[in-house]
C-alpha positions in Angstrom: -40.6 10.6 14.7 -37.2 9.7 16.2 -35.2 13.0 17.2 -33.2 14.5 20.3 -35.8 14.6 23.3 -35.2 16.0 26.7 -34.0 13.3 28.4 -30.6 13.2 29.7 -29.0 10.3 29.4 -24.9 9.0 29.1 -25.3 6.6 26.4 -26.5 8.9 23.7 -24.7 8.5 20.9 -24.8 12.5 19.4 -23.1 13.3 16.2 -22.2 16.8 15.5 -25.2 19.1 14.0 -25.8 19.8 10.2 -23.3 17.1 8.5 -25.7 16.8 5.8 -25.7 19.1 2.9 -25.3 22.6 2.0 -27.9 25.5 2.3 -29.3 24.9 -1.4 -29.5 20.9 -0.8 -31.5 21.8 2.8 -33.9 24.0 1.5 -34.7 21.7 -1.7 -35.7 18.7 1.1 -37.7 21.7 3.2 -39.6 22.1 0.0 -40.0 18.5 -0.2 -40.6 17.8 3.6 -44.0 20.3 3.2 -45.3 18.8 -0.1 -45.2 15.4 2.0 -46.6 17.1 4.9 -50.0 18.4 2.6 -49.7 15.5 0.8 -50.6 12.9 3.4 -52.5 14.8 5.4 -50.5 15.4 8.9 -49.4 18.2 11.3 -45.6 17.5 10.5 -43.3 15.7 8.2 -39.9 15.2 9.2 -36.9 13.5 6.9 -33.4 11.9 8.1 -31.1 11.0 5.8 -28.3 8.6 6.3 -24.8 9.7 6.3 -21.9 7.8 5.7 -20.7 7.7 9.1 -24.1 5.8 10.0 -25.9 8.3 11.6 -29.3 9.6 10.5 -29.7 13.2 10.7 -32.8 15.2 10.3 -32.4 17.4 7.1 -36.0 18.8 6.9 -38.9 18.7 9.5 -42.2 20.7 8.2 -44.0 21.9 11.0 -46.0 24.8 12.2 -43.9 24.8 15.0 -40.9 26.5 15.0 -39.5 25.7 17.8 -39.7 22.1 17.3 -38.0 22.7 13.8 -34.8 24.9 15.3 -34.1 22.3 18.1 -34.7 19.2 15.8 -33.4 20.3 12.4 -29.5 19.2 12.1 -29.8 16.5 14.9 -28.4 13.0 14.4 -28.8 9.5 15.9 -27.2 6.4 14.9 -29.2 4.3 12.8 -28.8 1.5 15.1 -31.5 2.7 17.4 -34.0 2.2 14.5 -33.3 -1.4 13.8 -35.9 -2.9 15.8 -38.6 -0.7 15.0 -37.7 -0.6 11.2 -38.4 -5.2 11.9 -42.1 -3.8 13.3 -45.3 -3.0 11.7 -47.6 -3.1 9.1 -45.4 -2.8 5.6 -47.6 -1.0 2.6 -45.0 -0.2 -0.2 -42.4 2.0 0.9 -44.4 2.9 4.4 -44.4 1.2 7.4 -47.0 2.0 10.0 -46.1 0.8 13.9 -49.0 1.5 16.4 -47.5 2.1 20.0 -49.9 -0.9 21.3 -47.4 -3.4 18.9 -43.8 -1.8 19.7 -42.0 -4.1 21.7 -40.0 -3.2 25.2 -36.0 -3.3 23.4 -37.7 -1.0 20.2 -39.1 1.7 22.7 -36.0 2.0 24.8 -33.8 2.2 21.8 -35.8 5.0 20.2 -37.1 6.8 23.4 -33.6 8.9 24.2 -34.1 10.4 20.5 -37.1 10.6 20.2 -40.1 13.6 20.6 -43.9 12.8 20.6 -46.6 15.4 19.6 -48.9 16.8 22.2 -51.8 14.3 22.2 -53.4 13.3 25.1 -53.8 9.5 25.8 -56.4 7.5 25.2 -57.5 4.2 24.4 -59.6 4.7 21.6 -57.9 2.1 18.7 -59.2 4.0 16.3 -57.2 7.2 17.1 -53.5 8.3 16.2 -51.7 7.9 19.4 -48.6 10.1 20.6 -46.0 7.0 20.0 -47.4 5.5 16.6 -44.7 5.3 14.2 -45.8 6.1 10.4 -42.3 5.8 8.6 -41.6 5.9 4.7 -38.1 4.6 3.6 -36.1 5.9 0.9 -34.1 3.4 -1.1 -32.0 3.6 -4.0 -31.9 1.3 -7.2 -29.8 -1.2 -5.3 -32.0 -1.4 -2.6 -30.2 0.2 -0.2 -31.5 2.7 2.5 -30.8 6.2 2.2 -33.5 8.2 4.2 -36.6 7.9 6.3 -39.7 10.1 6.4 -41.8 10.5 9.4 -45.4 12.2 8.9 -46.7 12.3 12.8 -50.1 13.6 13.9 -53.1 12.9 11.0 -54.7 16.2 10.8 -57.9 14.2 11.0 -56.5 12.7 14.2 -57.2 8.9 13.4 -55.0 5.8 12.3 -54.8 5.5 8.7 -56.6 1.9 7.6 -55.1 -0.4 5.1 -56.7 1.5 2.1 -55.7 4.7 3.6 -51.8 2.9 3.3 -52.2 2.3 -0.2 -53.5 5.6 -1.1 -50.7 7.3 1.0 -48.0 5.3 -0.5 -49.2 6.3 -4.2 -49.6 9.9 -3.4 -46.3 9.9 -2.3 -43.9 7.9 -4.6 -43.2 10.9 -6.9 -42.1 13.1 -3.8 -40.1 9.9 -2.4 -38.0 9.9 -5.7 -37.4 13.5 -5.5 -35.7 13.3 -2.2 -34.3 10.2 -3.1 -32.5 12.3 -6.1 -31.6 15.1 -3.6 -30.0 12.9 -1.5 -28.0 11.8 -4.7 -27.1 14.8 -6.3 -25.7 16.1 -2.9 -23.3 13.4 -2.5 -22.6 13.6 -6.4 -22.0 17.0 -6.4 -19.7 17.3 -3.0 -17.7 14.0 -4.7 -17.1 15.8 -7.8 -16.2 19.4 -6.4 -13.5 17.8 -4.4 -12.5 14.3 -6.2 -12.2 15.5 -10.0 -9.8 18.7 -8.8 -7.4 17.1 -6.3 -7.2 13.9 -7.4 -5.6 15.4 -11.2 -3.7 17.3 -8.6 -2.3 14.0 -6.8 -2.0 12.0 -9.8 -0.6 15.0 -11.9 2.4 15.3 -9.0 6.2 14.2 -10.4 7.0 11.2 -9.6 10.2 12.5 -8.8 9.1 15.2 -6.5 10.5 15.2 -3.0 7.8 14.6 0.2 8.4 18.6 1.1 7.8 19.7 -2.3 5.3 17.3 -2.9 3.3 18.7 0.4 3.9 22.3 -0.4 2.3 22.0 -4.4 -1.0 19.9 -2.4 -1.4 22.5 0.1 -1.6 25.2 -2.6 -3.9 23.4 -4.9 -6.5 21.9 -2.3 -7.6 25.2 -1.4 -10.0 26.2 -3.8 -11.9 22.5 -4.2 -12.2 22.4 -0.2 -13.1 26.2 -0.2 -10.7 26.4 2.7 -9.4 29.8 4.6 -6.4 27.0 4.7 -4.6 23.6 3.8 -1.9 21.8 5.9 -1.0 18.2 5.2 2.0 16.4 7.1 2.8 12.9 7.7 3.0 11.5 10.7 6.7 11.0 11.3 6.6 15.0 11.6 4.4 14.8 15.2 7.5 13.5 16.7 9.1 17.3 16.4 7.6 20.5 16.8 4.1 20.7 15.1 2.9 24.3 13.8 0.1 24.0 11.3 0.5 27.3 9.5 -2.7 27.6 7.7 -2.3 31.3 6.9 0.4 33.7 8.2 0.2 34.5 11.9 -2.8 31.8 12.1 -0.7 28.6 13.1 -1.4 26.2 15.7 1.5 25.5 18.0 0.6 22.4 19.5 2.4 20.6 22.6 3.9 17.6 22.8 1.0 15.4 24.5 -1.5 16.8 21.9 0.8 16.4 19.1 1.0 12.1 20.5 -2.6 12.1 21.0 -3.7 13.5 17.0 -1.1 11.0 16.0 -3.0 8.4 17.7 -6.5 9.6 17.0 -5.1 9.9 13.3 -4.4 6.1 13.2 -7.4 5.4 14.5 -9.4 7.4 12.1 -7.8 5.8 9.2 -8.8 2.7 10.1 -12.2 3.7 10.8 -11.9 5.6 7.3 -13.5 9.0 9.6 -12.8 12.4 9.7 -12.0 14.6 13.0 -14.0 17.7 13.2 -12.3 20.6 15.9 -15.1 23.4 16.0 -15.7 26.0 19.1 -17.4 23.1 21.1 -15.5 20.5 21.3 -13.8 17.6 19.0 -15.8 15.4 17.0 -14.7 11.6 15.7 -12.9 10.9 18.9 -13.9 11.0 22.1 -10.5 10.4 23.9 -9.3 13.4 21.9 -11.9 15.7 22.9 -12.0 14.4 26.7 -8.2 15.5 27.5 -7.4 18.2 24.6 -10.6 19.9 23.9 -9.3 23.1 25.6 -6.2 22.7 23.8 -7.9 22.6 20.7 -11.4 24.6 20.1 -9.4 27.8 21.3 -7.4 27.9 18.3 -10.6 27.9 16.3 -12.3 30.4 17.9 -9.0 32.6 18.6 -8.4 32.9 14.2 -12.3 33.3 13.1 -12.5 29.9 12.1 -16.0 27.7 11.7 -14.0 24.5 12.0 -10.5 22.4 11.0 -11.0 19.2 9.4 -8.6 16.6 10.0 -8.8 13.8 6.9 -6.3 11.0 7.8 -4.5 10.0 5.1 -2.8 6.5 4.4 -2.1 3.6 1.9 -3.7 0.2 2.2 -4.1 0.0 5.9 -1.2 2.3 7.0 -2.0 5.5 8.8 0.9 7.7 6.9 -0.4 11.4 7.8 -3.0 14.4 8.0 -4.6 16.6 5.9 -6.5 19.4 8.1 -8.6 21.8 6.5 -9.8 25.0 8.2 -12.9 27.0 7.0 -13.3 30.6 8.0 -16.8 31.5 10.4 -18.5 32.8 7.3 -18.0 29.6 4.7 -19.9 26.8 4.0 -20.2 24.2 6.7 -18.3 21.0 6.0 -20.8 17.7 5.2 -21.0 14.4 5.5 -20.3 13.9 1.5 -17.3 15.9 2.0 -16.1 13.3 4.3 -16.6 10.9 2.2 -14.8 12.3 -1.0 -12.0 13.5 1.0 -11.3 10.0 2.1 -11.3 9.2 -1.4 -8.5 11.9 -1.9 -7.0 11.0 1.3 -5.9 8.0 -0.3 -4.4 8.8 -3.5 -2.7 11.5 -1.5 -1.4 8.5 0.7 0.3 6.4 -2.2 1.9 10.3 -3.8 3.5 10.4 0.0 4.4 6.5 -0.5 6.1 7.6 -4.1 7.7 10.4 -2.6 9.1 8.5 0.4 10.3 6.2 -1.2 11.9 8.0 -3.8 13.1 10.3 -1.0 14.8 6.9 0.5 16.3 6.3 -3.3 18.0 9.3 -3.5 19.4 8.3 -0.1 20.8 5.2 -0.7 22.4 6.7 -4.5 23.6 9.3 -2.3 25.7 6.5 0.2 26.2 4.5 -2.7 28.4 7.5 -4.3 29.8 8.4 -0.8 31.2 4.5 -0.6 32.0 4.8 -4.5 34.4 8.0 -4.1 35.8 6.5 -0.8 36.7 3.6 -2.8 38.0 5.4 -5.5 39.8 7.6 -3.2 41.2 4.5 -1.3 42.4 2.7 -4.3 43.8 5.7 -6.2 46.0 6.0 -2.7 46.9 2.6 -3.0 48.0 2.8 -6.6 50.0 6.1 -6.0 51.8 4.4 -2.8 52.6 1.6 -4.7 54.1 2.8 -7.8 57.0 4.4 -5.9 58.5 1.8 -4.0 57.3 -1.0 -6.7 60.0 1.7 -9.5 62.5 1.7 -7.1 62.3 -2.0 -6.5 62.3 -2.9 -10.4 65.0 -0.3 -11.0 67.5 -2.2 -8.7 66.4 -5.7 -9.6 67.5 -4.4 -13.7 70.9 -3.6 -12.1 71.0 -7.0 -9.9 70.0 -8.6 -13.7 72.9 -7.2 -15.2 75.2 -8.2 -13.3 77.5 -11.0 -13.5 75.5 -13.2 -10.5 75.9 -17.1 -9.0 73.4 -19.0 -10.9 71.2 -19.7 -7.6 71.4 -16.1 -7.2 70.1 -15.6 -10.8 67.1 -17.9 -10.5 65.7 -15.6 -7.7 66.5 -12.2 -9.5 64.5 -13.4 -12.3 61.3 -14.2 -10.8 61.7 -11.0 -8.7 61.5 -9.2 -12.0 58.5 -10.8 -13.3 56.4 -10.4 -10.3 57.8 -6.7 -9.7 56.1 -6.3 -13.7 53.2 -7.9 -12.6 52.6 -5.6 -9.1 53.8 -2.9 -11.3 50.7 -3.6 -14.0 48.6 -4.1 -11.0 49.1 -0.5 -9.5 49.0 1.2 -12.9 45.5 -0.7 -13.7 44.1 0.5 -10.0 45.3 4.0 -11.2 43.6 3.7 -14.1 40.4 2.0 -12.5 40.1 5.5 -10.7 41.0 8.1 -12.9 37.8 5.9 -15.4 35.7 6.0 -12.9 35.9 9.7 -12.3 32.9 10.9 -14.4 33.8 14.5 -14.2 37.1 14.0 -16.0 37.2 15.0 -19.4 38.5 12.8 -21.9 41.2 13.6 -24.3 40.4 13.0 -27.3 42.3 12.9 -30.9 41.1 11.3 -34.3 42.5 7.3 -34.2 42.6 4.9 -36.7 40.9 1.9 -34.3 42.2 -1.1 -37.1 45.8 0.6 -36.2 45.6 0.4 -32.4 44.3 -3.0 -32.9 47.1 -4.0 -34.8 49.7 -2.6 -32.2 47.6 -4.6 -29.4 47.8 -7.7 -31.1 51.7 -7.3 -31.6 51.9 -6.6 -27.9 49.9 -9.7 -27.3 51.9 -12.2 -29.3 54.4 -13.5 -26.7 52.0 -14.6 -24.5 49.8 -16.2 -27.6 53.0 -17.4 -28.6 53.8 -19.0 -25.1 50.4 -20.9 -25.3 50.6 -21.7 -29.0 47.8 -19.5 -29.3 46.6 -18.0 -33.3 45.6 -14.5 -33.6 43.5 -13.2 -36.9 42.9 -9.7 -37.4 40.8 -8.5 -40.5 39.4 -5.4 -41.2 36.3 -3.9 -43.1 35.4 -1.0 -43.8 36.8 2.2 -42.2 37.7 2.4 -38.5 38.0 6.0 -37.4 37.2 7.0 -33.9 36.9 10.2 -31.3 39.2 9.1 -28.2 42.2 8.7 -25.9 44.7 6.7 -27.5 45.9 5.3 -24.5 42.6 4.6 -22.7 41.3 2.5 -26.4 44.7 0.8 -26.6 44.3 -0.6 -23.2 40.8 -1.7 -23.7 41.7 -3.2 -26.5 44.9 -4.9 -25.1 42.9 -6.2 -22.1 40.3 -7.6 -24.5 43.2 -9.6 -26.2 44.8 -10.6 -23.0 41.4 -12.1 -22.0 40.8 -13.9 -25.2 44.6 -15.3 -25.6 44.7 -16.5 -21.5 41.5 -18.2 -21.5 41.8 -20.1 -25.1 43.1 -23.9 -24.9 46.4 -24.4 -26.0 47.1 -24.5 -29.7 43.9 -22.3 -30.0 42.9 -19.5 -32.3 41.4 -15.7 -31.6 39.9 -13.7 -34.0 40.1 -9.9 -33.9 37.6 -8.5 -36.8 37.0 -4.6 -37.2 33.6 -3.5 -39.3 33.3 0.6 -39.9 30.1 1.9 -41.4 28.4 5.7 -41.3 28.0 5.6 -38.1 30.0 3.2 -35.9 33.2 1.0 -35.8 32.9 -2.5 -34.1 35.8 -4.6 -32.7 35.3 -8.4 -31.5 36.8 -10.4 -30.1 36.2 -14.0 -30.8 37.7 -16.9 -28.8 37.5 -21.0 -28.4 38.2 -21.4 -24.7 36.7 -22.5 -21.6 33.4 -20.1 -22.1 31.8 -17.9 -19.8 28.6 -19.0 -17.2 25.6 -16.8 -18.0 25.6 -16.7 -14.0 29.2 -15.0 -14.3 28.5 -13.0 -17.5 26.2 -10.6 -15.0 29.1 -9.9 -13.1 31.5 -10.0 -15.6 32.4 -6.0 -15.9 32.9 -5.8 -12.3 35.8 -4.5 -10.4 38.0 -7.0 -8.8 35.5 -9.9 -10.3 36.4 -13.6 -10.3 35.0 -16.5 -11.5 34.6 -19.5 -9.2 34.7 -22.0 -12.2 38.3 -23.8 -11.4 39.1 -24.1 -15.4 39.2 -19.8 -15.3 40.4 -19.6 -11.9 43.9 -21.5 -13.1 44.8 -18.5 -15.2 46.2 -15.8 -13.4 44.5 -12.2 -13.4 43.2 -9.5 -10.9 39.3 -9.3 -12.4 40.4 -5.3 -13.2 40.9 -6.2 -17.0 37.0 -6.1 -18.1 36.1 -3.4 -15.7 38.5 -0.8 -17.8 37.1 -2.3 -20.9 34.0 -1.0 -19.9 34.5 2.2 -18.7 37.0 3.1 -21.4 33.4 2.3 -23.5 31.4 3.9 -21.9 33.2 7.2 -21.7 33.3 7.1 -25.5 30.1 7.2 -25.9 30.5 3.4 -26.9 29.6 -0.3 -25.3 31.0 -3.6 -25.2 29.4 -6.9 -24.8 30.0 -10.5 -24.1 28.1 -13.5 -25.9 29.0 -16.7 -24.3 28.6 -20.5 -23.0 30.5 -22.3 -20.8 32.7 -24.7 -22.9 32.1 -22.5 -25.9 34.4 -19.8 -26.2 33.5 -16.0 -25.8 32.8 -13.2 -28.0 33.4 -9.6 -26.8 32.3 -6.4 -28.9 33.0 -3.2 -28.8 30.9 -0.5 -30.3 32.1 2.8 -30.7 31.2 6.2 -32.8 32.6 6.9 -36.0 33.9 9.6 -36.5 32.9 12.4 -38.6 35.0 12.7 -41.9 35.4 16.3 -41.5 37.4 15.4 -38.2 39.9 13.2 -40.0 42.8 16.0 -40.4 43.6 14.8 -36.8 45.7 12.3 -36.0 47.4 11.7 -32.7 
């Protein structure tokens, strides 16, 4: 039977001890290992069972040796070193016998560093069971796939079974193959569930709003009990560039320095892409050699210092992105960790990786809103300032070009006064809408309201409208149904309104008609807007409501306008609870609504 023999050699590949299974799971493939061992017919009965890493470990040996059991039981070897024995033999079922005459030269040297042969003498009788013959029984599951061997060594009759004695042998032993073969299962089953079914409703369960910190902090609480760990600590790897403590209980961290701190980063990476676990027990540091070589002394003290058995580092990651750690520590006294914990905290491992993904990124969300707002008061800030500064000088300009008008003035001298005033009106209605563009956009402002009659500040808007519609021979049509009674500032709807008109009236043809039509049910009042004008691009109607906004189509860009018009329309809307919007074609004209709440009747003693 393959196993850790005496010889000393630099190439052995040696995995750490007992990976497989818990003390229950052991003693059930003991039980199994004897009942083989009587079965057959032989002095001993050994079984390895494969572990996910690749590595065969003996589970069971039945001997009436002892100390051949306590040295070999727990030992590994990779399962590599079988492969050209296991394409050797005689094949009868599930056995496969391989007498030492028929082993070639590359399957010898592969097994003989892990191997251990019973104390026969040699002979040359053919008949006889010699020290090297193999006698090897494989365990396979329903898909075929190998999951254990069993070795039965030494016939207590001494000789070579013949090919009846095979058949025999392999139907004596099917049942107790089947049994192990269920062992083997039920232990990964069980280690998967215990692990998988509590922290993954854990990870999946977590907010998807939940910063990283707090994110970490609910993980390490709840991953405790399903790794039956003295401790939890999980941390992404951006945090190895500081100072790393992992604080699995109170006065039990591990201050780690800053070469150690590089080189887990490192051996994290790598682990993830090998999809491994790190092991850091008294001895030394298993799953990475380059670890272990320069930092074991760094390392196994803190295990043995705090009464620990081990710390279990599970990378964690997304895809094929390394993105962190999750190290759990076991006191001296718990359960060992196995194989088939491995294996279902890589599972975890990477749900936990796409929660740290969600968290990230809504961490860098949160960011960006936050220097989104920054730049949006800035803004605000810059172009209430601007409005304030030019209001001042902009009154004093338009108080003295009134007295200039007045005046009894040259006729050349006129034609520049009046111009002067119409621009000074225009810079004037500029600085008022940037003031009002910022006090809008100020979401903590209250807004004043009173109970209006919206058919009535319609009406006013449209008078205030009409030289301009007259100017372009423009038609204006206001009808109302219904009743029309809002919640609101009076100002802040009148200039919604009025900017709504304005739009319609500048961008109709000449000789054109808008339409102004108010409908009041239960429970809101609608205003639109109706023009046949030049039309709005559904490329521009996305864009429409925003501050400063142009269009680049010539026909709209030949009427005059600072793009601030709209952007009040909406946020005098939206800050009564209402919103407008635009339905429109290029060529087509352009309909603008306006949906606001009515307003209770018990509210209508109000007016303003």
């Amino acid at each position: 039977m393959t196993s850790q023999g005496p010889i000393s050699a630099t190439d052995l590949v040696r995995p750490r001890r007992h990976g497989w299974g818990d003390v229950a799971a052991r003693t059930s493939m003991a039980a199994i290992a004897e009942r083989l061992r009587v079965l057959g017919g032989f002095e001993s009965c050994a079984i390895e069972v494969l572990r996910g890493d690749g590595m065969l470990e003996f589970v069971a040996i039945a001997t009436d040796n002892p100390v051949t059991r306590s040295e070999r039981d727990g030992t590994g070897s990779p399962l590599s070193a079988m492969y050209p024995a296991l394409d050797q033999g005689v094949v009868t079922g599930a056995l496969r016998f391989l007498r030492a005459e028929d082993m070639t030269r590359e399957a010898f040297e592969n097994l003989a560093p892990y191997s251990v042969f019973p104390d026969i003498a040699r002979h040359e009788d053919r008949s006889r069971w010699h020290r090297e013959d193999m006698l090897i029984a494989e365990v396979r599951d329903d898909e075929d796939r190998l999951r254990g061997l069993i070795y039965l060594d030494n016939p207590l009759d001494g000789k070579r079974p013949s090919a009846a004695d095979l058949v025999e042998l392999d139907r004596v032993i099917r049942p107790a193959l089947h049994l192990a073969l269920v062992q083997i299962e039920r232990e990964e089953f069980a280690q998967r569930i215990r692990i998988s079914s509590a922290t993954r409703a854990v990870v999946r369960s977590a907010s998807p709003s939940a910063d990283l910190r707090e994110l970490l902090s609910t993980m390490r609480e709840e991953f405790r009990e399903p790794f039956r760990a003295h401790g939890i600590w999980i941390a992404t790897l951006d945090s190895f560039d500081g100072e790393l403590i992992i604080p699995f209980a109170p006065g039990s961290g591990f201050d780690l320095s800053y070469g150690v701190r590089a080189a887990m980063r490192a051996a994290m990476t790598d682990a993830w892409a090998r999809q491994e676990v790190l092991i850091i027990d008294s001895e030394r540091v298993w799953g990475d050699d380059v670890l272990d070589e320069h930092y074991r002394d760094s390392l196994t003290p803190h295990v043995t210092e705090r009464g620990l058995r081990e710390v279990v580092l599970v990378p964690v990651g997304a895809g094929a992105t390394a993105l962190g750690m999750l190290a759990v520590a076991r006191d001296a006294d718990g359960p060992r960790w196995t194989d088939d914990e491995s294996s279902a905290a890589l599972d975890v491992a990477h749900d936990l990786g796409r929660a740290i993904l969600n968290a990230q990124a809504n961490e860098r969300e949160h960011a960006v809103m936050d220097q989104l707002r920054e730049v949006g008061d800035h803004r605000r800030s810059l172009i209430d300032l601007v409005a304030r500064e030019l209001q001042n000088p902009l009154a004093l300009v338009a108080g003295h070009l009134e007295l200039l008008d007045a005046m009894e003035l040259p006729e050349d001298a006129r034609r520049s006064v009046v111009p002067m005033i119409r621009n000074t009106a225009r810079l004037t209605s500029l600085a008022q809408d940037l003031a009002l563009v910022s006090r809008l956009a100020d979401s903590t402002g209250a807004v004043s309201e009173a109970t209006l009659d919206l058919a009535e500040l319609a009406a006013e808007a449209v008078e205030a409208v009409r030289p301009m519609a007259a100017h372009r021979d423009v038609r204006i049509v206001q009808t109302v149904v219904g009743t029309c009674h809002v919640h609101g500032h009076p100002l802040e709807l009148s200039r919604c309104i009025g900017g709504l008109l304005d739009n319609a009236v500048k961008f109709s043809h000449l000789g054109g008609t808008v339409e102004v039509e108010l409908r009041g049910d239960d429970q809101q009042v609608e205003l639109s807007v109706r023009d046949h004008g030049i039309g709005i691009s559904s490329t521009d109607q996305g864009r429409l409501f925003g501050e400063f906004f142009r269009s680049d189509d010539p026909a709209a860009l030949s009427r005059s306008g600072y793009g601030l018009g709209l952007t009040i329309a909406r946020q005098v809307a939206v800050r009564h609870g209402g919103t407008i919007t635009v339905e429109s074609a290029r060529g087509a004209g352009a309909t603008f609504r306006l949906v606001v709440p009515q307003a209770a009747p018990e509210s209508l003693t109000t007016t303003w």
